[in-house]
MARBA-3410 file (N, C-alpha, C, O; in Angstrom, 1 decimal):
52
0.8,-1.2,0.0,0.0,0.0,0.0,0.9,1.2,0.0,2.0,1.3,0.6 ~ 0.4,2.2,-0.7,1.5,3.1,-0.8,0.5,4.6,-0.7,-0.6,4.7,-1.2 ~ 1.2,5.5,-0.2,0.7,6.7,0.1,0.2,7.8,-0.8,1.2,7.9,-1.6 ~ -0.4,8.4,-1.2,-1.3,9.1,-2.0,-0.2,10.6,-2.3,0.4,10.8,-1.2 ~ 0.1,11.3,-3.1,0.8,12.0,-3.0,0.2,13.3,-2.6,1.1,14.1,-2.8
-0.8,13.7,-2.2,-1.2,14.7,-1.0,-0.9,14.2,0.1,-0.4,15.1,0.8 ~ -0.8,12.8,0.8,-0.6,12.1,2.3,1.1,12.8,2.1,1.4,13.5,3.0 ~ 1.9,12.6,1.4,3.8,12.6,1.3,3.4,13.8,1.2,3.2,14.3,2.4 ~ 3.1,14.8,0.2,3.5,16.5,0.7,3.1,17.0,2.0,3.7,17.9,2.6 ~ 1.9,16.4,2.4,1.6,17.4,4.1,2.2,16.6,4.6,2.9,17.3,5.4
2.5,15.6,4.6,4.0,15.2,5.8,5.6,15.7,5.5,6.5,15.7,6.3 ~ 5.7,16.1,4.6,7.0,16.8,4.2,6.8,18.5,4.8,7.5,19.3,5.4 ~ 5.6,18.3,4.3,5.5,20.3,4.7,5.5,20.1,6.8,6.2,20.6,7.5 ~ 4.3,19.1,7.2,4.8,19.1,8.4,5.8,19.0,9.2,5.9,19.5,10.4 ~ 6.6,18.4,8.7,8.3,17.6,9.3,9.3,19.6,8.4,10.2,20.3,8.9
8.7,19.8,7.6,9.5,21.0,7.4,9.2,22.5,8.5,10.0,23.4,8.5 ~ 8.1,22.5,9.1,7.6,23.1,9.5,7.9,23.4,10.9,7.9,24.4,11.6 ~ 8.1,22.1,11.1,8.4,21.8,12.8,9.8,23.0,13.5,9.7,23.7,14.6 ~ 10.6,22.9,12.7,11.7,24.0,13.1,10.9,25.9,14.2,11.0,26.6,15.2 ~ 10.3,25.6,12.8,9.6,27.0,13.6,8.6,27.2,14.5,8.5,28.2,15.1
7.7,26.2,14.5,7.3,26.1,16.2,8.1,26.1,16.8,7.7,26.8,17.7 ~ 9.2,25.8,17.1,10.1,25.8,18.1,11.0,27.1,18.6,11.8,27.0,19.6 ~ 10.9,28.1,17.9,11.2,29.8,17.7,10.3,30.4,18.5,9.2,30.0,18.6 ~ 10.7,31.4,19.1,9.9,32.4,20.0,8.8,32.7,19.0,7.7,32.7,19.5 ~ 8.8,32.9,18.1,7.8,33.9,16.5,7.0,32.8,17.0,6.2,33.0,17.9
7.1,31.5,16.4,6.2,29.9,16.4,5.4,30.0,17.8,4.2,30.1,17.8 ~ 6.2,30.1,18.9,5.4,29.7,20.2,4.4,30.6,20.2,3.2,30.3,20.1 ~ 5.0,31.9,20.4,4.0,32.9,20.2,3.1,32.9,19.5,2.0,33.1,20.1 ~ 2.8,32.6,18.1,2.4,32.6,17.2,0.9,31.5,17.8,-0.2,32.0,17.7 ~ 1.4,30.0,18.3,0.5,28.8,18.8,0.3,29.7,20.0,-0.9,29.5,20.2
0.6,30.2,20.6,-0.4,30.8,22.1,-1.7,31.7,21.7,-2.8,31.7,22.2 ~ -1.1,32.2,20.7,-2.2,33.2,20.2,-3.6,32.7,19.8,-4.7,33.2,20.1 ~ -3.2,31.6,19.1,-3.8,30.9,18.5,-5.4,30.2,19.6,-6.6,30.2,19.6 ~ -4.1,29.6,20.6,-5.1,28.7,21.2,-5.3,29.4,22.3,-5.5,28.8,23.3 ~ -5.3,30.8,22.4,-6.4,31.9,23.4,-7.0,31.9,23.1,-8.0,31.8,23.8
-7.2,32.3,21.3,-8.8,32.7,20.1,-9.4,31.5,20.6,-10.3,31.5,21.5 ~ -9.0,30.3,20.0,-9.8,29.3,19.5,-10.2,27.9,20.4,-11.1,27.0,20.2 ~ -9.1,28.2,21.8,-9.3,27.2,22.4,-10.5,26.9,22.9,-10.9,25.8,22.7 ~ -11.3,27.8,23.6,-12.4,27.6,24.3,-13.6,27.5,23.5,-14.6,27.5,24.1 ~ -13.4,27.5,21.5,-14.4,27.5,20.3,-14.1,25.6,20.9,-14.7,24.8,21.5
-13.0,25.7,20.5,-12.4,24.0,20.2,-13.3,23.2,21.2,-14.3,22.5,20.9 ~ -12.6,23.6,22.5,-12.9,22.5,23.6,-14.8,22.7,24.0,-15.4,21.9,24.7 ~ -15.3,23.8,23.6,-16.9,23.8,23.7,-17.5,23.1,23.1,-18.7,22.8,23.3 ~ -16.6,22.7,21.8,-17.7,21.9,20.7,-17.1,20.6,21.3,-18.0,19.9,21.7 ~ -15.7,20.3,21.4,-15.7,18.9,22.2,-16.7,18.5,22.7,-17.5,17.6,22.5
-16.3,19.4,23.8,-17.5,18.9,24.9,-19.0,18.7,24.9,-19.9,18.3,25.7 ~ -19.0,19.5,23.6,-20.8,19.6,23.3,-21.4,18.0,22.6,-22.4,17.3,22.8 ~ -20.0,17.7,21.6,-20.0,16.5,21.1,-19.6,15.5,21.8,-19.8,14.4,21.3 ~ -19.0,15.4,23.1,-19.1,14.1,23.7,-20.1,13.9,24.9,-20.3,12.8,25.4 ~ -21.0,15.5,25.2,-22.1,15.1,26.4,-23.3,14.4,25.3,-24.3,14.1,25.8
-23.1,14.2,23.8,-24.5,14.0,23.6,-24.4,12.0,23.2,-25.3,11.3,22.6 ~ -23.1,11.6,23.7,-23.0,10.3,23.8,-23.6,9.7,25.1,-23.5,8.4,25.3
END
């Protein structure tokens, strides 16, 4: 079985990517992020796992 060639570029661009999360710019950058969006994220979680 072999990988689709969209599956090999988003793993290439992920694995390229990685460097710069690891940069003050990057961190910052993911804090920001998951101030906006966290409490969108984890509300729908939770909205989606009370209705199991």
């Amino acid at each position: 079985m072999s990988n689709s060639t969209m599956a090999t570029t988003l793993a290439k661009r992920l694995q390229s990517s990685q460097p710069y999360w690891q940069t003050e710019a990057g961190r910052s950058l993911w804090e920001t992020q998951r101030a906006c969006l966290g409490p969108v994220v984890e509300s729908r979680v939770w909205a989606a796992t009370a209705w199991k």
